[in-house]
C-alpha positions in Angstrom: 262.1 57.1 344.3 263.5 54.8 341.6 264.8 55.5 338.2 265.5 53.0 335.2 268.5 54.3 332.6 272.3 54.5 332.7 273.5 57.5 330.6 275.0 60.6 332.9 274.5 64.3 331.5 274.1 67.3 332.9 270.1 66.9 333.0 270.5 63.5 335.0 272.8 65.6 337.4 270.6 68.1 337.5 267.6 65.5 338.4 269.5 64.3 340.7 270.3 67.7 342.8 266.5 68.8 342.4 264.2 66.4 341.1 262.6 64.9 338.2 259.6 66.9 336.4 256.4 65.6 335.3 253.6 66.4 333.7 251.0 64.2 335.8 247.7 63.6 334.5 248.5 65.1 331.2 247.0 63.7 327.8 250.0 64.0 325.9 251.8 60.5 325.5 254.8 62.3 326.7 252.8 62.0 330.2 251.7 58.6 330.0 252.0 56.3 332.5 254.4 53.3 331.4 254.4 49.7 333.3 257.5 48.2 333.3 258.1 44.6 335.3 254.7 45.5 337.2 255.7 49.0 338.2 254.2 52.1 337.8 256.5 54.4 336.1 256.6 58.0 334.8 258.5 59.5 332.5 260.7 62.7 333.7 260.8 65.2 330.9 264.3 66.7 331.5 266.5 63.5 331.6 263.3 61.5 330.1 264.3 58.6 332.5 261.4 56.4 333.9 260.8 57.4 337.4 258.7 55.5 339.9 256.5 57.9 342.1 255.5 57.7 345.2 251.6 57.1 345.3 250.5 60.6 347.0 253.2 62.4 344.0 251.4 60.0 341.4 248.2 61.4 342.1 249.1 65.4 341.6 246.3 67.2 339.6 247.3 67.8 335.9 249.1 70.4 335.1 249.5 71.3 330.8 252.5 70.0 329.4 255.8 72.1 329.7 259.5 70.9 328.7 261.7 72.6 331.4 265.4 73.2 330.8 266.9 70.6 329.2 270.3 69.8 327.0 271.9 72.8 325.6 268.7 75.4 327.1 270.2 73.9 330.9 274.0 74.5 330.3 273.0 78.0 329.2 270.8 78.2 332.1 273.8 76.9 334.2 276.2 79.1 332.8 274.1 81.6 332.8 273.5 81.7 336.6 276.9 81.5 337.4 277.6 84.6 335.4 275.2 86.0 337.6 275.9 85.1 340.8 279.4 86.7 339.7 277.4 90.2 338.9 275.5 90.1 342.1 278.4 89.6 344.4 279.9 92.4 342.3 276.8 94.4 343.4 276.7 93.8 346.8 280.4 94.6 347.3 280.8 97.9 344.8 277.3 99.1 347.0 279.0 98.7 349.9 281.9 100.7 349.1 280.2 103.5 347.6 277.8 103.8 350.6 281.6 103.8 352.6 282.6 106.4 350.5 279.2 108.5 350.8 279.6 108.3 354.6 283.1 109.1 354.9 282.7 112.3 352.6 280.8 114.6 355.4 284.2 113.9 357.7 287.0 112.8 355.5 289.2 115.1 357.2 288.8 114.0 360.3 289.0 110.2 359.4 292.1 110.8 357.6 293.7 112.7 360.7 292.6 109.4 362.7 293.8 107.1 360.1 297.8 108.9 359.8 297.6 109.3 364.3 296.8 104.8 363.9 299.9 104.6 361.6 302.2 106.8 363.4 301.0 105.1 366.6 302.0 101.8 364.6 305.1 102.9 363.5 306.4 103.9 366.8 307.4 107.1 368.0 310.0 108.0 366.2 307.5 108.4 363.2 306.1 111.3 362.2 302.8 112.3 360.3 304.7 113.4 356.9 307.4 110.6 356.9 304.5 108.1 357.3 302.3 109.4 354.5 305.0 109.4 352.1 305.9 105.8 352.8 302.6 104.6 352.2 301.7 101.9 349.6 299.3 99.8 348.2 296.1 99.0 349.7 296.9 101.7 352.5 298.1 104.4 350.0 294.7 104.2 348.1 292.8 104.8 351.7 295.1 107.3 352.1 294.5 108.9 348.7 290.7 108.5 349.2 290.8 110.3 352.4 292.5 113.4 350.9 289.9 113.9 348.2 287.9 116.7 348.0 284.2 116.5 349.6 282.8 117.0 346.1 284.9 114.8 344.1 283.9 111.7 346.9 280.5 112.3 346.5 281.0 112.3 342.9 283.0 108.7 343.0 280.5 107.4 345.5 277.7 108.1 342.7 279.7 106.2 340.1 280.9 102.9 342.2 276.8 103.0 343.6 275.9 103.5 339.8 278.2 100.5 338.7 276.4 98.2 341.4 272.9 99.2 339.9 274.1 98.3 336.7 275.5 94.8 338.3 272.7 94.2 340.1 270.6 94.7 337.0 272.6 92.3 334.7 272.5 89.9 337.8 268.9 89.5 337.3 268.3 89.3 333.7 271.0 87.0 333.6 269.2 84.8 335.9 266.3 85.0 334.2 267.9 84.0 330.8 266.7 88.0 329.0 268.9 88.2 325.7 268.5 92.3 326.5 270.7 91.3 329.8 273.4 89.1 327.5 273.9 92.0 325.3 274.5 94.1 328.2 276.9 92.0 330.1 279.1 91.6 327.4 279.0 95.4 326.3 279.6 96.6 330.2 282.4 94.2 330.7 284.0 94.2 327.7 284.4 98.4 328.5 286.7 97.6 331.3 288.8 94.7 329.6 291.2 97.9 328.5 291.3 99.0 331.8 292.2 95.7 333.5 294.8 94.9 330.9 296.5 98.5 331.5 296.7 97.6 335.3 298.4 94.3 334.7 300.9 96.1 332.4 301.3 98.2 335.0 301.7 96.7 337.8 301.4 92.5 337.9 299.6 90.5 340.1 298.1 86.8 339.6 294.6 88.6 341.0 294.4 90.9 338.2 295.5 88.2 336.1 292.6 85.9 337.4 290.3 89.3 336.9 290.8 89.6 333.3 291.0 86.0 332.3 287.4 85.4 333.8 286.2 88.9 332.2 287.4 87.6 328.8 285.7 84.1 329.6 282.3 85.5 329.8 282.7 88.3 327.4 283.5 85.1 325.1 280.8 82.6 326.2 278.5 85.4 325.6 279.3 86.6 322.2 280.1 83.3 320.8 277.9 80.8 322.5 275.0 82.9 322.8 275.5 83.9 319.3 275.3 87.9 320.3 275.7 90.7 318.0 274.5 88.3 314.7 277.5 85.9 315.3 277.0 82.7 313.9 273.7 83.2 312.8 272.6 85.7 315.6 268.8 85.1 317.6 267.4 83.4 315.4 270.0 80.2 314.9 270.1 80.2 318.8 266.6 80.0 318.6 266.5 77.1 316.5 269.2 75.3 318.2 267.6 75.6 321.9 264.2 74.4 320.3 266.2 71.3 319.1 266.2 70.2 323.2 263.2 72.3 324.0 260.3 71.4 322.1 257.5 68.8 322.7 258.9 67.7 319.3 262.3 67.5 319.8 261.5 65.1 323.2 259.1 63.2 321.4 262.1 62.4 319.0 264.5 61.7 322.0 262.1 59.6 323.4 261.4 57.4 320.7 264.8 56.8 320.3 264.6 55.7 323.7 262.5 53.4 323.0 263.6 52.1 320.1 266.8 51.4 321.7 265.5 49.9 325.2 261.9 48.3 323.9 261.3 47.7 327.6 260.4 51.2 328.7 262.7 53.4 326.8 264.5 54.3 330.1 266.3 51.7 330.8 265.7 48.4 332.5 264.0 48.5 336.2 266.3 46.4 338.7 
């Protein structure tokens, strides 16, 4: 497959990962078959190059005339996915852990009696049970502390960290479906624990937690001010107007003419 222009964005990038889109056997001139130094060409309505199709592609049955993302509508889109991919890996791992915590809660004695015999047994035996359990630290001195809890009060934390994963599983996929409902309630849910994560680094530092709230801040911020959330600079209906100035039939009819205008010779750049 051949294309005819020069100018790199993100929709030729993204043409060039998964493919040009057409609107084959469409009436609209958008669709219209160009000829260009005796080849057939097509024009792609994301990156509006000219495309040269393969004859069996060429010959698709029409289909009615729909501008996918392009411009600012695909770095939302782009952003927009990565955001989620973030909230589903969240998901996957807080749903994990709470169904940890929901099966450790019928024995947690007897896993934590297992769990200080390992550390003695690690220790050497010189150790004993108490003088091991009051060293402990970190990573070790959470399990520890989880162990100990009361059977009701793990069952009660295993409903909240599997409640938490709902939740990122359900801003995972409105994000990646681009719902505004899912915008607002990303940056309302993580924008509640920006607090929290700024009273752990204060209390104890670590470039992690650092990394943690930076990110968190990053797409409480893209959200709010990009996506023009909570009536910021000019709310829905301004970020309406501005993703209809990529998305429209009107707004590529525009871009194409200045194509054209341009680069008389197809509006795509010169076939070579």
């Amino acid at each position: 497959m051949r294309t005819f222009g020069l100018r790199v964005s993100l929709d030729h990038l993204w043409c060039a990962v998964g493919g040009h889109v057409h609107a084959l056997g469409s009436t609209h001139a958008l669709a219209a078959v160009a000829v260009a130094d005796g080849s057939t060409l097509h024009r792609c309505l994301r990156c509006l190059d000219l495309v040269e199709l393969p004859a069996g592609e060429a010959r698709s049955d029409p289909s009615p005339l729909v501008i996918p993302h392009r411009g600012r509508a695909l770095r939302d889109a782009v952003v927009l996915r990565l955001i989620a991919a973030d909230k589903a890996a969240h998901a996957v791992l807080l749903g994990i852990v709470g169904l940890a915590i929901m099966l450790l809660s019928g024995r947690h004695d007897a896993a934590h009696r297992s769990f200080i015999r390992l550390l003695v047994a690690i220790n050497g035996s010189s150790a004993t049970p108490d003088a091991v359990e009051r060293q402990l630290n970190g990573v070790l001195g959470r399990v520890d502390w989880l162990l100990r809890l009361h059977t009701g009060t793990l069952h009660a934390a295993a409903a909240a960290v599997l409640g938490y994963a709902a939740l990122n599983a359900i801003e995972a996929a409105g994000l990646w479906r681009m719902r505004r409902w899912a915008e607002y309630l990303s940056a309302i849910a993580t924008s509640l624990f920006l607090p929290i994560e700024a009273y752990e680094i204060a209390d104890r530092f670590t470039w992690f937690r650092l990394g943690t709230l930076l990110a968190n801040l990053a797409i409480v911020g893209y959200l709010v001010w990009a996506k023009r959330l909570f009536g910021s600079r000019g709310g829905a209906r301004t970020e309406h107007e501005m993703r209809m100035r990529d998305t429209s039939v009107e707004a590529v009819e525009r871009a194409v003419t200045v194509r054209k205008t341009q680069n008389p010779r197809g509006g795509g750049g010169s076939a070579r």
